[in-house]
C-alpha positions in Angstrom: -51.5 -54.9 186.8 -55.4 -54.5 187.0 -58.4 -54.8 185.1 -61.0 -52.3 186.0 -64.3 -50.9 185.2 -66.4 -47.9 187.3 -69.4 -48.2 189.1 -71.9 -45.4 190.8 -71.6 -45.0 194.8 -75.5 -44.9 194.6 -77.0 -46.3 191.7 -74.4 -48.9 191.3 -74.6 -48.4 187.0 -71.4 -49.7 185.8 -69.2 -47.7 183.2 -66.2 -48.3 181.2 -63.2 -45.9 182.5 -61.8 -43.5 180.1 -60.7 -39.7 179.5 -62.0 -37.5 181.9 -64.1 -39.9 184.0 -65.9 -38.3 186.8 -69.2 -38.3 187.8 -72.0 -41.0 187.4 -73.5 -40.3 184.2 -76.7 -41.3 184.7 -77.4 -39.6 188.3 -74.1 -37.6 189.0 -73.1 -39.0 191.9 -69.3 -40.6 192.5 -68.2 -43.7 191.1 -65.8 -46.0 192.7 -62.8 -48.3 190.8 -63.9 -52.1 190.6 -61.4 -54.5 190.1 -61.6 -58.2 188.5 -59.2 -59.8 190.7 -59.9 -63.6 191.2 -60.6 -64.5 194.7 -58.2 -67.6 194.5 -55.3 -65.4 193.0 -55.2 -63.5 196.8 -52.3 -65.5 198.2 -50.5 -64.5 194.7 -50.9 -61.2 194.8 -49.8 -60.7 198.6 -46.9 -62.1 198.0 -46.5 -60.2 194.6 -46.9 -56.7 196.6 -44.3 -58.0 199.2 -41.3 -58.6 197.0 -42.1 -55.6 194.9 -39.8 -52.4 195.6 -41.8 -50.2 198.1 -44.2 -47.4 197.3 -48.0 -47.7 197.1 -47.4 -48.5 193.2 -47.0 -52.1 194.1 -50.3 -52.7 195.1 -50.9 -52.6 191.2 -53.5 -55.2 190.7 -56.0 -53.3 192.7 -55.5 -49.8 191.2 -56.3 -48.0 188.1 -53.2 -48.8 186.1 -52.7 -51.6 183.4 -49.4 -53.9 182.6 -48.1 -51.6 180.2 -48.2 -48.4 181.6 -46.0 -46.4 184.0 -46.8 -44.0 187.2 -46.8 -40.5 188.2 -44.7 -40.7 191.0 -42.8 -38.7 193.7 -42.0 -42.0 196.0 -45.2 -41.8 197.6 -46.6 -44.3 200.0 -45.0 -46.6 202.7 -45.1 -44.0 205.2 -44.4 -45.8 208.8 -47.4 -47.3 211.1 -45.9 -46.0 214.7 -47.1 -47.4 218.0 -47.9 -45.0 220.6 -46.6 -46.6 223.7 -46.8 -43.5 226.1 -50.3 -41.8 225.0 -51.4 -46.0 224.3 -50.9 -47.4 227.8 -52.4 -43.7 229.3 -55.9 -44.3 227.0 -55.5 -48.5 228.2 -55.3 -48.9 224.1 -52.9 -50.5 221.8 -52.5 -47.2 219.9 -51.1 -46.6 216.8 -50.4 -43.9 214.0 -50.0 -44.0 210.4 -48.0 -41.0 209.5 -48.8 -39.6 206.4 -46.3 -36.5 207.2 -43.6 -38.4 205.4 -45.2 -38.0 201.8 -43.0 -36.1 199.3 -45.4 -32.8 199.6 -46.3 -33.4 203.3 -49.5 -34.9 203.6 -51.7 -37.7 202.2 -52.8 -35.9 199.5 -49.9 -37.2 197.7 -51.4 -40.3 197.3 -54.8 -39.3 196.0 -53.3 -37.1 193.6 -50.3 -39.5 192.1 -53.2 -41.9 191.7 -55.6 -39.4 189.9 -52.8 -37.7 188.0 -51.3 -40.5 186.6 -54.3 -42.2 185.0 -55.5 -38.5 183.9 -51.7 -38.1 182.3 -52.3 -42.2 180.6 -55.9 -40.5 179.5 -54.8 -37.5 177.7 -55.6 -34.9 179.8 -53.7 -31.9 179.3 -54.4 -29.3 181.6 -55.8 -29.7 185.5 -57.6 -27.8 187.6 -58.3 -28.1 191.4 -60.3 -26.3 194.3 -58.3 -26.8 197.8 -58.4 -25.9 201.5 -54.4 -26.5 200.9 -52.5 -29.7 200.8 -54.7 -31.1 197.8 -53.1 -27.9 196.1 -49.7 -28.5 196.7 -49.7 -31.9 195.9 -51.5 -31.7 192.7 -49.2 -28.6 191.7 -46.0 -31.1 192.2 -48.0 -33.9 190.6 -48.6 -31.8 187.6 -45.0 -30.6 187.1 -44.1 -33.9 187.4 -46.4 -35.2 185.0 -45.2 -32.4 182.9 -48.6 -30.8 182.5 -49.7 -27.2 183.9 -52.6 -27.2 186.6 -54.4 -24.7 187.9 -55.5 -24.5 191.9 -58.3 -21.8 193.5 -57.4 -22.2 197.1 -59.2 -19.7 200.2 -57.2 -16.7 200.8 -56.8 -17.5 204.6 -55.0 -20.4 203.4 -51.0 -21.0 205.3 -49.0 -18.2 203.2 -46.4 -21.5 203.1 -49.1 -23.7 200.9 -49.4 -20.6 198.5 -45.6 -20.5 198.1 -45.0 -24.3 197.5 -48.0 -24.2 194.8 -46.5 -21.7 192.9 -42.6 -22.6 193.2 -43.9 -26.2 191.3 -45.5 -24.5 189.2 -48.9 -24.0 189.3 -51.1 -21.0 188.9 -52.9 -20.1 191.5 -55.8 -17.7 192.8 -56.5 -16.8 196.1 -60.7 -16.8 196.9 -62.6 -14.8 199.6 -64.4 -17.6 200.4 -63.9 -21.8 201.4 -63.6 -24.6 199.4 -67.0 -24.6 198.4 -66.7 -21.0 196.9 -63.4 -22.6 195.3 -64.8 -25.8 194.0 -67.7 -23.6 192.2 -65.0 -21.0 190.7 -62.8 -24.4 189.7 -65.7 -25.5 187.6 -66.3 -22.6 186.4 -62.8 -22.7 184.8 -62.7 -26.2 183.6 -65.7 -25.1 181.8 -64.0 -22.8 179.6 -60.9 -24.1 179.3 -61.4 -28.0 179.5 -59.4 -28.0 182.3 -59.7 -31.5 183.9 -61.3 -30.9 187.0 -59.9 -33.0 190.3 -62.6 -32.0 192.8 -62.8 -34.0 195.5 -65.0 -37.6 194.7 -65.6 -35.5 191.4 -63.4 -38.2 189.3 -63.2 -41.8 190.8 -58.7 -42.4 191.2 -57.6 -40.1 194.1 -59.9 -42.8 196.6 -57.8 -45.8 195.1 -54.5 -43.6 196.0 -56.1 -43.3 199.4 -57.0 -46.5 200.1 -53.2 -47.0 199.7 -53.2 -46.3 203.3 -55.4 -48.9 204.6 -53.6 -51.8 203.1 -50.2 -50.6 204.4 -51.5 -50.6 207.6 -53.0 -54.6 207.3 -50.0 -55.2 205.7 -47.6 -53.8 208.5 -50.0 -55.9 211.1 -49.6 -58.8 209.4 -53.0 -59.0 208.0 -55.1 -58.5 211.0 -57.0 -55.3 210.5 -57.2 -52.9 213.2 -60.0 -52.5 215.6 -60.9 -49.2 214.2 -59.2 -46.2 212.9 -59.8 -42.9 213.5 -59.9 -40.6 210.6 -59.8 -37.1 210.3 -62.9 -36.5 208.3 -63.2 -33.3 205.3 -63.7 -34.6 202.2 -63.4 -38.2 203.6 -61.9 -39.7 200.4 -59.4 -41.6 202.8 -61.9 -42.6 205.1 -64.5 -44.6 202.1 -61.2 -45.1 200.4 -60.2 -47.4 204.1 -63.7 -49.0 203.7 -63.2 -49.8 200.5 -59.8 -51.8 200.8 -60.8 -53.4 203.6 -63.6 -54.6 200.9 -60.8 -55.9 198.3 -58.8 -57.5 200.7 -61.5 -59.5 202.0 -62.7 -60.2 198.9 -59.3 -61.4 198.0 -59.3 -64.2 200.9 -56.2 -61.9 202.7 -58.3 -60.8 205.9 -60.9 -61.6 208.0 -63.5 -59.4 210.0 -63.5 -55.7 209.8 -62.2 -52.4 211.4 -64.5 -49.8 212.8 -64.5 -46.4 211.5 -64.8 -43.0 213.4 -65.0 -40.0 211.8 -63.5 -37.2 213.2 -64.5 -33.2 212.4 -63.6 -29.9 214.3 -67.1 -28.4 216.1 -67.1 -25.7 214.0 -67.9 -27.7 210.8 -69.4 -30.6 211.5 -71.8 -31.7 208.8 -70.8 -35.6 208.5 -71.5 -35.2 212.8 -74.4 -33.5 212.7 -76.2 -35.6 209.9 -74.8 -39.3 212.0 -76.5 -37.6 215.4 -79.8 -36.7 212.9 -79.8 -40.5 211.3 -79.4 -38.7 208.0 -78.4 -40.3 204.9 -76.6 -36.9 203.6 -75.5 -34.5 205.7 -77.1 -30.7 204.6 -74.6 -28.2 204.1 -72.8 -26.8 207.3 -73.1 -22.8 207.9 -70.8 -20.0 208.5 -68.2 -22.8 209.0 -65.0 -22.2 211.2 -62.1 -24.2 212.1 -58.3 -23.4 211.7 -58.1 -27.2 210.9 -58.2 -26.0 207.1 -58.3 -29.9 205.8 -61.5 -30.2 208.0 -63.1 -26.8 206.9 -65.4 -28.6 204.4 -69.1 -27.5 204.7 -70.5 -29.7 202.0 -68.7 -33.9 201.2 -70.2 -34.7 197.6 -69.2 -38.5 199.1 -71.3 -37.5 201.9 -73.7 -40.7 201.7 -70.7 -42.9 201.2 -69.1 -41.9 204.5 -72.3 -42.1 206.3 -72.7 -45.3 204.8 -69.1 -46.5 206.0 -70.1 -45.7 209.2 -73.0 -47.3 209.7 -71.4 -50.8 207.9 -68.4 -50.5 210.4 -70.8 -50.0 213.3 -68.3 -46.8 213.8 -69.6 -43.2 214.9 -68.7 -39.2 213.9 -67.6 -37.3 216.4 -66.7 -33.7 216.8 -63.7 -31.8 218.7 -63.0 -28.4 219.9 -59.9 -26.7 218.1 -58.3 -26.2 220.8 -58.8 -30.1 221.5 -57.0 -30.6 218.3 -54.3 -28.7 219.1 -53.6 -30.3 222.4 -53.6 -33.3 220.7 -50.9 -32.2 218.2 -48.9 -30.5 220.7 -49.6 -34.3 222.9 -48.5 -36.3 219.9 -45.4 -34.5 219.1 -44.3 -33.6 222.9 -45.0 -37.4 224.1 -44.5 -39.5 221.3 -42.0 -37.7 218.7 -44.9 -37.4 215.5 -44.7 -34.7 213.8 -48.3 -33.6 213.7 -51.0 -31.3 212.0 -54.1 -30.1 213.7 -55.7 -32.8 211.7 -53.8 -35.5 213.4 -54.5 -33.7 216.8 -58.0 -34.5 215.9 -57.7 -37.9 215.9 -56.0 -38.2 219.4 -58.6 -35.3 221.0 -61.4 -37.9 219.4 -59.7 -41.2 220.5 -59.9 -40.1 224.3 -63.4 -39.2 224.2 -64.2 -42.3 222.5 -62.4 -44.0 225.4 -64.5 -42.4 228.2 -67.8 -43.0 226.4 -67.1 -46.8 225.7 -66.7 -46.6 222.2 -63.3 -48.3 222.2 -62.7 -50.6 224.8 -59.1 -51.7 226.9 -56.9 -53.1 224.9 -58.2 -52.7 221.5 -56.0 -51.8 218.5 -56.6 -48.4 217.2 -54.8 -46.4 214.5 -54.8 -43.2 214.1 -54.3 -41.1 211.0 -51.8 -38.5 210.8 -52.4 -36.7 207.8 -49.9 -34.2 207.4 -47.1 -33.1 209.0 -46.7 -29.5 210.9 -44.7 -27.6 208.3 -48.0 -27.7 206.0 -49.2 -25.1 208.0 
């Protein structure tokens, strides 16, 4: 079990974790999880998280939990890394995809949220609130019931009618908005302002990118500790994607890997901020206008971790790319009619983005690639 203390994305002031940790307190910005894990105590630990019963919980030295204390947990984590042998040997890649459809709520979200629900729940929090383009929604309302606590969730009102039903069946209250996620995270403050509601935002508290990162040392793990050649990562919020970057950090750090995995962000064309700001050699990416995309996860106008993807990027000598929706849904339809993977439009993305980064010469024959599935089809 960990030791841990926070420190700021972008002024790297460290901070003492406790109830209701969010933002940077000196210049509001997102704080990441640091662990003091000995580098000669790597070997350990790997084979610590190998004879451990499966779930992302076993990777415990490296997330925000401590030796006496137990979980939030609906079994999520170990989701399988498939190889895609059909749409692989078409692209001249050694293709691969980490589905995240297998989570107990559908998506990857399940991850984020156990983490940042379980060390709220260990805090004291006692009531949750959360602005969603959908999954983040569901999972938190499961997460919450779970946990035994009541949660609240301002979601847009174009959102799958299915999402809204799961949400309220576990549980949690929710209200529709005429708007996006941004119109939701305001109106979700808003409400944790007057009611002390803890707010789980997106990269607004620093746990649901050590749940994500849960991912990225699966997949190591499953490849027996030789990180991929890049990943390609459907890219909203991007907790998953800095979340990758940052494992890949710990295990190095740890004496388990060596080299590194390029990242590529993915985003639909009709809200591409995180593309638009790479193409501009921004270090933020300005909000993205009149936004459109029925890839809901990927409607995000505004990342508060926008300078930590960006930054990701550029230390991975990765790219952002955008795709067409209809793109994305080829790539769905592609992934589930040639390979068997159950796929959102999200994971569509990924494939649509892996096949123009093959004609363009950003991945080369041969290389290993992973793609990230990160919900299955019945979300929607």
């Amino acid at each position: 079990m960990s030791q841990f203390h926070l420190e700021c994305g972008r002024c790297a002031s460290r901070s003492e974790p406790g109830p209701r940790a969010n933002l940077c307190p000196r210049c509001d910005s997102p704080q990441l999880v640091r662990y003091q894990v000995p580098h000669s105590a790597g070997n350990v630990v790997r084979e610590a998280w190998r004879d451990r019963p499966r779930g992302m919980w076993r990777f415990s030295e490296i997330l925000p939990i401590r030796a006496h204390e137990l979980p939030v947990s609906l079994g999520e984590g170990d989701t399988p890394l498939i190889e895609l042998t059909r749409l692989g040997a078409e692209l001249g890649l050694d293709l691969w995809v980490k589905d995240e459809g297998r989570n107990p709520t559908g998506s990857f979200k399940d991850r984020g949220i156990g983490a940042a629900v379980t060390r709220a729940a260990l805090d004291g929090v006692e009531s949750f609130v959360i602005p969603s383009a959908g999954n983040a929604a569901a999972a938190l309302a499961a997460y919450a019931a779970r946990a035994g606590i009541p949660a609240s969730v301002f979601i847009p009102c174009d959102t799958p009618p299915g999402v809204v039903r799961r949400c309220r069946e576990f549980g949690a209250d929710v209200t529709e908005v005429d708007g996006l996620i941004t119109d939701c995270g305001r109106l979700a403050a808003e409400h944790a302002a007057s009611t002390g509601a803890f707010d789980l935002s997106t990269l607004r508290e620093p746990y649901r990118v050590e749940g994500k990162k849960t991912m990225m040392l699966e997949i190591v793990e499953t490849l027996d500790w030789k990180p991929p050649d890049a990943i390609v990562y459907p890219t909203g919020g991007g907790t998953g994607l800095i979340g990758s970057w940052k494992a890949l950090e710990e295990l190095r750090n740890l004496g388990l890997i060596e080299g590194g995995t390029r990242m590529y962000a993915v985003q639909s064309s009709g809200c591409a901020p995180i593309v638009r700001a790479w193409r501009e050699g921004l270090d933020e990416a300005p909000t993205w206008g009149d936004a459109q995309t029925q890839a809901w996860g990927l409607r995000v106008p505004a990342a508060r971790g926008d300078f930590l993807i960006i930054r990701a990027l550029r230390a991975t000598t990765g790219s952002a790319i955008a795709v067409s929706d209809d793109a994305m849904r080829e790539g769905a339809r592609l992934l589930g009619s040639r390979e068997g993977i159950n796929a959102a439009i999200e994971g569509g993305a990924t494939l649509a983005a892996a096949r123009l980064l093959r004609d363009t010469g950003q991945l080369s024959e041969g290389e290993r690639v992973v793609l990230f599935n990160t919900g299955n089809m019945l979300t929607y």
